[in-house]
C-alpha positions, 0 to 999 in steps of 0.5 A: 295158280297149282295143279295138284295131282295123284302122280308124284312126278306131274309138274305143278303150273303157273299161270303169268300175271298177264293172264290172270289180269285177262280172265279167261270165261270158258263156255262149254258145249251148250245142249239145249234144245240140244244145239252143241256150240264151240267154246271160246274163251273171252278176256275180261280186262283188270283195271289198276285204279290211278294214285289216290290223292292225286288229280288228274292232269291235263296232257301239258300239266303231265308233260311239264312236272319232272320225272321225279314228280310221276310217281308210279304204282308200285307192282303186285307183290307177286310179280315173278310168276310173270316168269313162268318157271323161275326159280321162285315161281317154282318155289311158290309151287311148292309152298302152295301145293303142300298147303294144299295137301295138307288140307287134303291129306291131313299133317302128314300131307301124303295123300297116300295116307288117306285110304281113299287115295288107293281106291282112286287110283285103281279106278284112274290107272284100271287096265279094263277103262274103255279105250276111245277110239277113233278109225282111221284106214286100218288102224283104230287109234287111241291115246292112252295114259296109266302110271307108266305113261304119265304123258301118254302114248299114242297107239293103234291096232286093228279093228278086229284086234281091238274087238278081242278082250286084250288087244296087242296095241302098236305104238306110234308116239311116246310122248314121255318119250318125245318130252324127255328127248325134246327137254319139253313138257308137252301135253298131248292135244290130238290130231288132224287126218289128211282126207284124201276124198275121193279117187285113186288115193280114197283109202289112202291115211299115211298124213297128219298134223299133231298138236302138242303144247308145252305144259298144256296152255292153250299154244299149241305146236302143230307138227306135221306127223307119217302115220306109215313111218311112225316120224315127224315128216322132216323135208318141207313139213307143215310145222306152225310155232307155238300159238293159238292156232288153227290148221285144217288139210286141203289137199296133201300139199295145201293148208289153211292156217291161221295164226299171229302173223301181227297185228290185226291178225289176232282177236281180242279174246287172243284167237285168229282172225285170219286164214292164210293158204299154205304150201307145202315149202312156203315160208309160212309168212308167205302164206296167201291171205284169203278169208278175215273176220272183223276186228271185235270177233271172237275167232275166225276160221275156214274148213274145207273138207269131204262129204260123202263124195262131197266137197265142201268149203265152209269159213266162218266168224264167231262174233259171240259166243252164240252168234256166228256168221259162216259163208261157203263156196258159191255153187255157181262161182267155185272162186266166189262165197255166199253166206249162208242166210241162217239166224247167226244163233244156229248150227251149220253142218252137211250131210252129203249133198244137204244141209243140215241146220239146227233152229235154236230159235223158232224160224220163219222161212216163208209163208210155208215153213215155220219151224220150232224152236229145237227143230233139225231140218236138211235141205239140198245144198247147191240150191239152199246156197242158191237162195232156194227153200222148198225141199226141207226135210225136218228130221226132228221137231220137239213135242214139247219144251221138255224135248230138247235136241242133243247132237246127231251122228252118221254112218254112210247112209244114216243119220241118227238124231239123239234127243233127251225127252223128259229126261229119256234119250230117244235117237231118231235113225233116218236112212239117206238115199244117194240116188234119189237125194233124200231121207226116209225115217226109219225107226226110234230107238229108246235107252232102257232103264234110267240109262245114258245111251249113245250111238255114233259111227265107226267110219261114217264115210265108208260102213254102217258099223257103229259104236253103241255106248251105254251108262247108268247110276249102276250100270258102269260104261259098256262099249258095243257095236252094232249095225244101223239102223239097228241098234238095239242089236248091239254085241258088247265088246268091252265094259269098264270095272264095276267098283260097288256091288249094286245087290238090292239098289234100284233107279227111278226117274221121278217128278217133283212139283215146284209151288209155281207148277213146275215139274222138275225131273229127277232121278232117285237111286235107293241102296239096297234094303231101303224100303219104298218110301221109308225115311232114309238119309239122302244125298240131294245133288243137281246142275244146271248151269249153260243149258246142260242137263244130267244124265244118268252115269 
């Protein structure tokens, strides 16, 4: 396999033998009636047939011919791209890559000959492309690539900086950098904040561990990173070797980890099965084990984390794609866990002291709560844990089999649900109480103008700040911020280059009417000077694949 790109010094990459003989199935993140699943790969064996013409043999028959006798098959002709980055290997890339271009970019195979290769790359390396950005402490950070930092930079700056047009960006890892010093191509895959909860060190972010990989697989190195020093920690870090590994803070000394510590320890599909307690100057194979999955699983895992002042423990078993089991402290038994009496099929989260739980499948509770199909109800969590089922709030139910649920966000005190109503999105804002321990609806709020429209906080933990996005068709992406639950009051900060003129264009979301009666949504964007109705060349384009819509953009 080749990657092409439009940066001449972006390494072209193998994949071995052994992993094109174990497919990969990707799922993405599935929304339908909105329910946003992880994605795993899984491993689809190839099978070699035996020699033709040859019987097959009982084990005393095999044992008595010679070796002579065996005749083995021969291997696939294309073998060495078992070793990654040969001489040969890379010599294929090569010969691939400028076939490819030449298919691309015509004779010549420069893509710098086609006009359309300038045009693309103004809008790939545009200075004005919205940064995202997460808050962390003081400092909003963001990783950021342009034709200077091919691998990129990890980079902060205040919050009030970052409202300015041109904000003064800090540096905290060059990754071109790290990977020229290190002789390593490491592609950046993010980090993990040290959450200290609640108490003397509640403001306290100085830790992180970041995961980098070597030519973008899926092994990924996980270091341990001193956001104050700008550094890799040195004296007793939490560093995991390459491998498909999980790693989640516990406190600043304490991880959870899992990782291919041999057999049993990994799952067919070449994740971890295991979740090892890891301290800080243990020799990782002394880690402790404390949660496993069963051998068929896909992943198994553990989290612990903070709340809202809330501490939760959560450990979990995908079994497929769609079905996992998660299990979590025993409210009553700190050392003990329960599992959590949810249809494998739903989502689990909290908010605060409550639960959250999303209905892919209608779900009969008890003779008093029966709940749609797409329904997002909440519950406390000590007592729902406890068996209990008398306090549900429902913070969404769908009208009808056209409203599906599509992900929620959260500020300190509310949770805004966003949902895609007949091809609309509405976010349904609910303010949480702490003193009395529940929500109250409070407003709806509902995009304009055949727009994507979404909401999610600045520091849910800490403010009701909130980050407010918006896209269209002829709308390029816009970055505001506003208060909850008020979003409709939004202060644009930033918004990406507008690349076509949009004079006389319009929108409209429209039905079409199949032969069996079923109505099928579209939008239709009309150029400028086309009148209504009137004949015109149409550029017809849809998706509909893993329960995931379109939405305007």
């Amino acid at each position: 396999l080749f990657l092409t790109s439009p940066r001449a010094d972006t390494i072209a990459r193998v994949t071995p033998l052994r992993a094109l003989r174990l497919v990969f199935a990707t799922h993405r993140a599935s929304v339908s009636a909105g329910a946003s699943r992880a994605s795993f790969p899984s491993r689809r064996v190839r099978i070699f047939p035996g020699v033709p013409g040859r019987r097959a043999l009982s084990p005393i028959a095999a044992s008595a011919m010679s070796a002579s006798d065996a005749k083995t098959p021969d291997p696939p002709e294309d073998v060495f791209l078992e070793d990654l980055r040969g001489e040969r290997s890379m010599e294929w890339v090569k010969a691939e890559n400028e076939r490819a271009l030449a298919a691309i970019a015509g004779p010549t195979g420069k893509p710098e000959d086609d006009p359309m290769f300038a045009k693309l790359r103004a809008i790939y390396d545009d200075k004005k492309k919205i940064p995202n950005v997460r808050l962390r402490g003081d400092f909003v950070y963001n990783f950021w690539q342009d034709e200077h930092h091919v691998k990129g930079i990890w980079r902060r700056t205040t919050m009030e900086d970052f409202k300015t047009p041109e904000p003064t960006w800090e540096t905290v890892l060059d990754v071109d950098a790290l990977a020229a010093r290190e002789k390593k191509s490491w592609v950046w895959k993010g980090p993990s904040f040290l959450d200290y909860g609640p108490g003397d060190d509640d403001n306290r972010v100085d830790r992180c561990v970041v995961k980098l990989s070597d030519g973008g697989t899926d092994a990924c190195t996980v270091r341990e990173f001193d956001v104050v020093e700008k550094a890799f920690v040195e004296t007793d870090a939490f560093v995991l070797p390459p491998g498909k590994n999980s790693f989640c803070w516990v406190d600043r000394d304490t991880a959870w980890v899992g990782h291919d510590f041999g057999s049993g320890t990994m799952s067919p599909s070449g994740y971890p099965l295991t979740v090892r307690e890891w301290k800080r100057g243990q020799p990782l194979e002394d880690a402790v084990e404390i949660w496993r999955g069963e051998p068929g699983d896909v992943v198994a895992a553990g989290s612990a984390y903070w709340d809202k002042g809330h501490r939760y423990k959560v450990w979990y078993r995908a079994q497929t794609f769609y079905d996992t089991e998660h299990f979590a402290s025993d409210p009553d038994a700190p050392g003990e866990m329960v599992k959590i009496d949810i249809p494998s099929d739903f989502s689990f989260n909290t908010f605060a002291d409550h639960v959250v739980i999303h209905c892919k499948s209608e779900w009969v509770v008890n003779e008093k709560h029966t709940f749609k199909a797409g329904s997002v109800v909440a519950h406390p969590a000590d007592a729902f844990l406890r068996g209990e089922r008398a306090a549900f709030t429902v913070l969404y139910s769908p009208a009808d089999e056209r409203c599906a649920y599509a992900g929620s966000a959260e500020t300190k005190d509310y949770v805004m649900v966003h949902t895609l109503e007949h091809m609309v999105t509405r976010v349904y804002v609910w303010r949480f109480d702490r003193e009395s321990s529940s929500f109250s609806f409070v407003k709806t709020h509902v995009a304009e103008n055949c727009q994507s429209f979404g909401a999610s906080g600045v520091d849910s933990e800490r403010s009701n700040e909130l980050f407010v996005t918006t896209d269209g068709f002829l709308d390029p992406v816009a970055l505001s911020t506003a208060t909850a639950p008020d979003l409709e009051d939004a202060t644009v900060l930033k918004t990406n280059t507008a690349w076509f003129d949009t004079a006389g264009m319009s929108v409209e979301l429209k039905e079409a009417t199949s032969d069996d009666g079923t109505k099928v949504p579209y939008f239709l964007v009309r150029g400028g000077g086309i009148a209504e109705g009137a004949p015109a060349p149409t550029v017809l384009y849809g998706y509909g694949g893993v329960e995931i819509a379109m939405t305007p953009g």
